[in-house]
N, C-alpha and C positions, 0 to 999 in steps of 0.2 A: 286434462289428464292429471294424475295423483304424482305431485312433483314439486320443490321445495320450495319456500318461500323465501323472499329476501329482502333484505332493506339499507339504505344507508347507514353508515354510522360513521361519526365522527371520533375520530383515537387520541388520546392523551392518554400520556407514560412520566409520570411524577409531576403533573400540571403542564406537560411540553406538549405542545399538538403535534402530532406525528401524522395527521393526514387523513383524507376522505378514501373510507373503505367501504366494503360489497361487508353485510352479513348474512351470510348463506343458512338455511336452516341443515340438521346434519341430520344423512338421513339413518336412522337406528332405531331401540326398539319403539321409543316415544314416539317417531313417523310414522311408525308401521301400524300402531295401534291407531292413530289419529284416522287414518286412510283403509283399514282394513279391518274387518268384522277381529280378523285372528291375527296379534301378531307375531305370535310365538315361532313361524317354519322358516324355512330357511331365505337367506337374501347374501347375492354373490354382488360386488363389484367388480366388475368387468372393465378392465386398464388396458391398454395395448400390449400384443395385438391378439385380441378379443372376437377371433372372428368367426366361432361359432364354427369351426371348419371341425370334420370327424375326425378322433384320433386312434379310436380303438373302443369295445365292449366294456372295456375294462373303467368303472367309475375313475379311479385312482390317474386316469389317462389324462384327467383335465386340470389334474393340481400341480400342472406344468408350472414352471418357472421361468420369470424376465426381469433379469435384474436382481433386487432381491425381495420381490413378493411373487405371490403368484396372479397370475393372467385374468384365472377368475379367483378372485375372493373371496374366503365364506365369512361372511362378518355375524351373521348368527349361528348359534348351536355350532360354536367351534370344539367343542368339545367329540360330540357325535363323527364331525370332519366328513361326511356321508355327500355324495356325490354323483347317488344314484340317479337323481329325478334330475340334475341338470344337466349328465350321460341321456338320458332318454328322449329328452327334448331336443340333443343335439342330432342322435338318433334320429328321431323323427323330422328332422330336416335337411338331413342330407341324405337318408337312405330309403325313404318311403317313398315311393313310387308316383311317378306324374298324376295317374289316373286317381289313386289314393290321398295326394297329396294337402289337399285342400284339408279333405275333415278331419285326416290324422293331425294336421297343425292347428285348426279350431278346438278340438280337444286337449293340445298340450299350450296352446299360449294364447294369449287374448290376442286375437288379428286386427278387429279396429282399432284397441290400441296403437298396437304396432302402424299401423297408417295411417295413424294422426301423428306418429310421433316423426315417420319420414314425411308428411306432409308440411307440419311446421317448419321442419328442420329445413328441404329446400325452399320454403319461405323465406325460413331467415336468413340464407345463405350461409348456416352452420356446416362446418365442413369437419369439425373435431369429435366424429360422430361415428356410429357404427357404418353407416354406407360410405363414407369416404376415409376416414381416417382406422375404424376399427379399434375404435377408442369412446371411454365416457360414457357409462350408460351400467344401472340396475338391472336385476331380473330378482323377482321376489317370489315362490312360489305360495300362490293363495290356496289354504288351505280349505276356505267356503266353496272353493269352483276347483278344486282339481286342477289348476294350471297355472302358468308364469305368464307373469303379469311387467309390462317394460316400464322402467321408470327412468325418464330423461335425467341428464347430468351436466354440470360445467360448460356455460352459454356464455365464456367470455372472445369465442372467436365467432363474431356473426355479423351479419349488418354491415359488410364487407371489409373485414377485417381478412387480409390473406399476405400469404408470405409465398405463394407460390405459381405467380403472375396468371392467375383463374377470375375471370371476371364472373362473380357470384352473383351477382346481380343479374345477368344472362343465362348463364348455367342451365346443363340439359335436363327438367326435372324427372325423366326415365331414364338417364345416364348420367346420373352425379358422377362428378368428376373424383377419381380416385387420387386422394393422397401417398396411401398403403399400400403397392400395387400386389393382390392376392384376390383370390375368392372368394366374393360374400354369398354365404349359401344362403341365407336369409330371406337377403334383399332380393335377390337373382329372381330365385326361386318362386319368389310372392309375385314380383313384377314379371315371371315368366308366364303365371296364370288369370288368362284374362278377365275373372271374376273380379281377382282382388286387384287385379290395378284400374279397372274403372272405377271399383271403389276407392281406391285411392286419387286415382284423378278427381271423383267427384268431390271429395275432402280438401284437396286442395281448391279447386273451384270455392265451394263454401265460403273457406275461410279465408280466401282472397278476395271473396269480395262482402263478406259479412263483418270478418276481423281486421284483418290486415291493409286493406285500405286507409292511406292515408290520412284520408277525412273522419275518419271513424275515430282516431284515437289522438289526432295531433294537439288538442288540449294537453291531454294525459301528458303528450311528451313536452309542452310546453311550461307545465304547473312542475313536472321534474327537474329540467332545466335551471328553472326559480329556485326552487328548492337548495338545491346544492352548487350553485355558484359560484356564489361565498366561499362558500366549505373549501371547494376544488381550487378556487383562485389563492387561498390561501394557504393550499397543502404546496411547501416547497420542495416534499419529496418526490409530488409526484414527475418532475420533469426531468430527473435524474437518471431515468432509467434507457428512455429512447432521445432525449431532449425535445419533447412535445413542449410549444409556448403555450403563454395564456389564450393565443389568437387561435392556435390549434383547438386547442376545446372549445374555446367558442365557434369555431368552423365545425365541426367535425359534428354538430345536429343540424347543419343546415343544408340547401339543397346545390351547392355548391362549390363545396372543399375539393381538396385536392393534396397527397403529398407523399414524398417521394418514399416514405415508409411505409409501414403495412397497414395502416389506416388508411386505404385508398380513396373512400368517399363518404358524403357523408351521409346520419340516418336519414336523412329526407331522400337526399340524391337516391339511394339504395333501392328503398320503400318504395319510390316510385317508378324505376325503371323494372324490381323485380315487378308489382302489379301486374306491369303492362307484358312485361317478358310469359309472365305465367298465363297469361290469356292466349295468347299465340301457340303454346307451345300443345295448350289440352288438344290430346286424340284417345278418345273412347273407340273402342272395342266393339261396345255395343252386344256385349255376350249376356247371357242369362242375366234372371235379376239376383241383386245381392237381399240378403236376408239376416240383420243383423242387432246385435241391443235388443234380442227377446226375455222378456219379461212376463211371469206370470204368479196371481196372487191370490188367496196365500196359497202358497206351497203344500200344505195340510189344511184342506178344508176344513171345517166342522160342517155338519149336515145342512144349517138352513144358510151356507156363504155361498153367496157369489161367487163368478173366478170371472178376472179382468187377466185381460193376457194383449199385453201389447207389444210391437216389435216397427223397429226403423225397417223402412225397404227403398232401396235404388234402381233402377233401370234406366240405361242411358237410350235406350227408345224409345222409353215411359211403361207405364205399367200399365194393363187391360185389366186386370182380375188378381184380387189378393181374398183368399180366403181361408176360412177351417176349414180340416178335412179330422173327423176326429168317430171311433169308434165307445159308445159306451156298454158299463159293465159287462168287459170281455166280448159284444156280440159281433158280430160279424157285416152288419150294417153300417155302412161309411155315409157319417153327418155332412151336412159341408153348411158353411155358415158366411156370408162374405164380412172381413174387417171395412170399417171405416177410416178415412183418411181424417186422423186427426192433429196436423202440426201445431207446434207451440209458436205463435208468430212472436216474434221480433226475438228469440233466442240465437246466444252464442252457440247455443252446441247444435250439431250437425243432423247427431241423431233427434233431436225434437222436430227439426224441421221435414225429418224423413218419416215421421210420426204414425200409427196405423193403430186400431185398438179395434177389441171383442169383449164385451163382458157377457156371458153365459148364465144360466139359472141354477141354483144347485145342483148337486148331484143327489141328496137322499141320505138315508140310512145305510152302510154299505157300499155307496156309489163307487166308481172309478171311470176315470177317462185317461185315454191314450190318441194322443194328436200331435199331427204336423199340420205347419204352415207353407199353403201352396201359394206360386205368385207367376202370374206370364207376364211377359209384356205386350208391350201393339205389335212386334213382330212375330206372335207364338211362340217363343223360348218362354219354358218352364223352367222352373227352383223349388225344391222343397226344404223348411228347415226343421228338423235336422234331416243330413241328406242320407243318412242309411238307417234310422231309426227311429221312434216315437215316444215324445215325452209322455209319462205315465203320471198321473196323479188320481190319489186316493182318499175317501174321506179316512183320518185315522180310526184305528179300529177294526176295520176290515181286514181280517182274519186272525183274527186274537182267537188264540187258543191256550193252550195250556204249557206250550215251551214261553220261557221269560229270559231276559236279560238278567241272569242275578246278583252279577259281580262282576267288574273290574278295575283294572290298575293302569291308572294313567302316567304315574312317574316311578318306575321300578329301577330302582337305585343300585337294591341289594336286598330283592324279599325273594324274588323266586327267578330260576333262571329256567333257557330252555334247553333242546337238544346237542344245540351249540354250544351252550355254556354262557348265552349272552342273556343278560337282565332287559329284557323287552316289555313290553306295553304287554297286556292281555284281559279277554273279555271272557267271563264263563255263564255258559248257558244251564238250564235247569228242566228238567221236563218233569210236570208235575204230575201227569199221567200213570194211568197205570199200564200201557204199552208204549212200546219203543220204536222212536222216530227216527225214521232217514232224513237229513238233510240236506241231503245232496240236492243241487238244484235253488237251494234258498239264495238268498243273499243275504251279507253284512253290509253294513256303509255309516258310515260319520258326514252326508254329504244329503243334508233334506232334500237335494233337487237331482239328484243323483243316487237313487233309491238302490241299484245296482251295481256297487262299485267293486265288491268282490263276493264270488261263487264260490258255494260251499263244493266241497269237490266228490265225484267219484267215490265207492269204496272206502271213505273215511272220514265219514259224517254221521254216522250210528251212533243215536242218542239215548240210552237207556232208558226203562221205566223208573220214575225217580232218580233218576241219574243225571249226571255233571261232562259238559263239556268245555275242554279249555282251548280256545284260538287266540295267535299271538301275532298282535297286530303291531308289525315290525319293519311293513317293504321290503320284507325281504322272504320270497315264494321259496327260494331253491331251497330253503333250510326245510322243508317240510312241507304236507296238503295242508295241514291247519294254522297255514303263514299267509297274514294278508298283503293286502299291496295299499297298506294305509299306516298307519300311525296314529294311537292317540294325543288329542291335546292336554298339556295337565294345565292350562289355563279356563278348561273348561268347552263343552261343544256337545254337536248332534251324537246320537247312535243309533242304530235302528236294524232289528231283525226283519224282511223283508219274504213272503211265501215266493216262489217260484214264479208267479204270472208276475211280480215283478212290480207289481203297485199294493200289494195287502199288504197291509205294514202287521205283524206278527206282534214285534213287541217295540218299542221304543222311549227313551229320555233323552231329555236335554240333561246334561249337569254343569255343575261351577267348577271354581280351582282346585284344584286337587296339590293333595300332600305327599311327597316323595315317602313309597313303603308302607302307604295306607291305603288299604281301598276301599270299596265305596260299594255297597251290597244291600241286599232287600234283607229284612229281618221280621222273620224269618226268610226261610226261601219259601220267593213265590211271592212272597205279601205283596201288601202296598206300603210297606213300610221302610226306609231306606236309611240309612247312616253307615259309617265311617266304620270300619272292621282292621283290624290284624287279616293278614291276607290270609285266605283261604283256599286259593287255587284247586279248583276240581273235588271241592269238599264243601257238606254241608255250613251254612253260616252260622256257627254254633250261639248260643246267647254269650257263652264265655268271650266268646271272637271278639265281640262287639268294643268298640272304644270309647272312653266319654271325647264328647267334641262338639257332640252337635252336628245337627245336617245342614245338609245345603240346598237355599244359604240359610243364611240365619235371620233374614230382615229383607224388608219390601227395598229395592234402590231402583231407578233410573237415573240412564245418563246416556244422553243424543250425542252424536259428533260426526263431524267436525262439524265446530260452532263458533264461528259463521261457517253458512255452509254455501256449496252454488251446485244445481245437480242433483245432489241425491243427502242427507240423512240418514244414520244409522240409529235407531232408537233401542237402546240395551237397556232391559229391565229383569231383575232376580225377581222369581217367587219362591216362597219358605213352603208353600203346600201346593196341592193342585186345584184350580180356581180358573168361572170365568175370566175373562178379561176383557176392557173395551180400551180402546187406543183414539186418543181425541186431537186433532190440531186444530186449534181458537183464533183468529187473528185476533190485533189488538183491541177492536170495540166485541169482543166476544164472543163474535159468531163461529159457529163450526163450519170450518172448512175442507176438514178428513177423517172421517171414522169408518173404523173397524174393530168387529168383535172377533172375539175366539173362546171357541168353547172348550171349558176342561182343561185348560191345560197346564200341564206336569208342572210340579216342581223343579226349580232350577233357573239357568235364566235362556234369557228368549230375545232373539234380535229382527227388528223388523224394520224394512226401508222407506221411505218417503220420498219420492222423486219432485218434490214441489208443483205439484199437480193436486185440484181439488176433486173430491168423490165423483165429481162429475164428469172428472179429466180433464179441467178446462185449467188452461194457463195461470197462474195467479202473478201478483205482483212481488218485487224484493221489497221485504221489510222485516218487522217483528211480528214471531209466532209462538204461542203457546203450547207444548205439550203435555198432554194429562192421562197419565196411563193411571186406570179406577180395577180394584182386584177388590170383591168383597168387601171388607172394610176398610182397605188401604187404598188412599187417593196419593197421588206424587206428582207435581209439573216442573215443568222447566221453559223457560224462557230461550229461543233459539232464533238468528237472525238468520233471513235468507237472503244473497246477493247473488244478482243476476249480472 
């Protein structure tokens, strides 16, 4: 999971040793960006008591107060104070319907996440948590996937540390024991449907017997120990607080301690009786198979790519049959293709191990597909993912016409305001035709894999001949039809005009960062030409408009991260013009071990992932890799480590 780093450090305060401390890393915008394609949206700390319970429609319902902060904290874009998208997640988990329940909460929050995070958690006998305590814990909403994303917090009660005579080590891992006695609508709720708590049993299984075992890591606790001994034996503050001796911390890693304070046992004693506890206690369900960690690439073909599409799958009776089930170019005939089971052996993560992959042939000139992933198990229960719709993907291109993206404003300060009177984000369309469009039916979207994030509406989408449309991408509908349910980034991101079937991408860019009260438009309208303007809102781009600046960007750059990485790679690179592109990873005697091309594409920059998997999908090892992104006459690498 994307969660902080930490390390020893030793304190002096005017050459005085003051003692062996935790360096936590803090989580803000630096974290967000290390860990997230975007990290500009919002991210709440959630304090006690943080319990996700309903308070009311009303966003402003959750800027409750305890104490003297608030419950959830908005630590980004405090300015905005906007509170809508974490009202509708809460929304959506305490009011949406049993039978609904499942996919409306896959839409609004990442659900493996969330079950690795209570998986560990009763691992480690962490009880200072949202399932028992209603306390310590992130939510970030990602702006790439449309959802919140949990991010673990404050792990210094665990490993059976308690103050409240709960033997953590035993503990029910379907009935954590409540600290906070209230409602967790969350936890309830996820373990009330038996998809996602076999998936969550099988997680913990995994990682109790892959990670958490003893034997797996008791080095690691042994070379730490060494480590800071010294340090610890010599910090005189530290036994000032509860009166722990030196014989205490030396107890207290071993499989034998004991004491009459809240350090009941020690890590070994813990670690080993949780194992053994957690093996006892699995009972699967045994319901449908789960279907989850789908992936598919790239997201915008170009005409002669491949598409690889792989996805984790579970069933605790096992699986009979995982296949595609997939319609092309609109027709009406259903493909079906079976995946192969491809785990990554000897991986920490879960989902490698639940491993399943298809790679497909192009699609053409024009192509389009539209597909789900089906899966039974040996007792006949079926799954499909996604369970009420079909992922669409198009070659770009596919329906270009004569309406364009021709202008807009990603940080509106103080250039144009709307009906409300508020300075919102907005995007103006252009119809270079000489008859007038309806667009009702279209869609807008900032979300390449979510090609339909908002419909052009009814009655008020008539698009002149030569004519200017302005929609104000604000999240906020009720002020108007031409109010989306998105926001732009001004750090830069996708956009895309989309026809009605929902996969012809119309018009589309990526662009960079943007300037507060500048916006960013074709020049003329229509071209292919683009730079930085005096805003123009619902008006021709005049040459007068135009601003010196330069476009975006200005210069070839890549830069991969998080570097070291374990998992996955984000590889970000600007282009100044539009140009093939090839994307290369070299191990260190030079061989190519990952490539992908892309044709054409736009100016701007461009983010693409690397799962440390070779072309082939075959597992590799941790070490040193090369990255070489090659654009026309612009060559750039980088050197990136990858630890497994």
């Amino acid at each position: 999971m994307k969660t902080s780093r930490a390390a020893h450090a030793k304190i002096y305060i005017n050459v005085v040793y003051y003692g062996l401390y935790i360096s936590v890393e803090h989580y803000d915008k630096e974290f967000l960006k290390k860990n997230f394609v975007d990290e500009s949206r919002n991210l709440w700390k959630c304090l006690w008591p943080a319990d996700l319970n309903y308070r009311g429609d009303n966003p402003d319902d959750y800027k409750h107060i305890q104490g003297d902060r608030r419950v959830y904290e908005l630590k980004r874009n405090k300015t905005e104070d906007d509170y809508g998208q974490l009202a509708d997640l809460i929304y959506t988990i305490n009011k949406t319907s049993d039978g609904a329940f499942a996919d409306a909460l896959e839409k609004d929050l990442d659900v493996p996440a969330l079950l690795k995070y209570m998986a560990m958690n009763v691992l480690l006998g962490s009880w200072d948590d949202y399932w028992s305590n209603v306390n310590n814990y992130y939510l970030y909403h990602q702006p790439e996937q449309d959802r919140f994303y949990l991010i673990p917090y404050d792990y210094d009660n665990i490993m059976g540390i308690d103050w409240f005579n709960v033997d953590w080590a035993t503990a029910d891992i379907y009935a954590w024991p409540k600290i906070y006695e209230n409602y967790r609508p969350l936890t309830e709720r996820v373990l009330a449907n038996d998809q996602f708590r076999d998936l969550y049993s099988h997680f913990i299984s995994f990682y109790n017997q892959n990670v958490y075992a003893l034997p797996l890591w008791e080095n690691r606790l042994d070379s730490l120990y060494n480590m800071i001994l010294d340090a610890a034996l010599a910090d005189t503050f530290r036994t000032k607080d509860y009166g722990f001796t030196d014989d205490d911390f030396r107890g207290s890693f071993s499989e034998n301690y004991s004491n009459p304070g809240h350090v009941k046992k020690g890590i070994r004693e813990f670690v080993i009786q949780r194992n053994q506890s957690i093996i006892g206690q699995l009972d699967y369900k045994n319901t449908s198979p789960n279907i989850y960690n789908v992936h598919y690439f790239p997201k915008r073909p170009a005409v002669g790519d491949s598409i690889k599409i792989t996805a984790a799958l579970f069933a605790g009776a096992g699986l009979k049959k995982v296949e595609l089930q997939y319609l092309l170019n609109g027709q009406a005939q259903v493909h079906k293709s079976p995946f192969l089971f491809r785990p990554v052996l000897g991986s920490k993560r879960v989902e490698d191990a639940d491993r399943w992959e298809i790679t497909l042939p192009p699609l053409g000139v024009d192509g389009s597909m539209a597909f789900i992933i089906f899966a039974e198990d040996s007792a006949g229960k079926p799954q499909t993912y996604p369970r009420l719709e079909k992922i669409k993907i198009a070659v770009p291109g596919s329906g270009k016409g004569q309406i364009f993206i021709n202008e807009f404003l990603a940080k509106n300060n103080a250039s144009q305001a709307d009906e409300a009177g508020e300075f919102d984000d907005w995007v103006e369309l252009y119809n270079a035709s000489d008859e007038a469009v309806d667009l009702a039916g279209y869609y807008l979207s900032d979300k390449n894999d979510n090609l339909q994030k908002w419909t052009f509406p009814q009655d008020s989408s008539l698009l002149a001949a030569k004519g200017f449309l302005l929609i104000w991408c604000d999240e906020d509908q009720a002020q108007g039809p031409l109010h989306t349910n998105f926001k732009l980034s001004a750090s830069g991101e996708f956009l895309a005009l989309t026809a009605p079937d929902g996969i012809s991408i119309v018009d589309s860019l990526t662009f960079g960062a943007q300037t507060a009260d500048v916006s960013f438009g074709r020049k003329p309208d229509g071209s292919t030409n683009w730079g930085f303007l005096s805003p123009t809102p619902a008006e021709s781009n005049a040459p007068t408009a135009i601003e010196d600046g330069g476009n975006l960007p200005a210069s070839f750059k890549v830069n991969s991260y998080p570097n070291p990485f374990n998992g996955e790679l984000v590889i970000k690179y600007s282009l100044p013009k539009t140009q093939n592109v090839t994307l290369t990873i070299f191990d260190m005697m030079g061989r190519e071990t990952w490539v992908q091309n892309f044709a054409r594409q736009q100016a701007g920059w461009h983010f693409v992932k690397w799962d440390g998997h070779s072309s082939l999908g075959k597992y590799i090892s941790s070490g040193l890799y090369f990255v070489q992104v090659k654009s026309g006459q612009y060559s750039q690498s980088q050197k990136v480590l990858l630890i497994k």
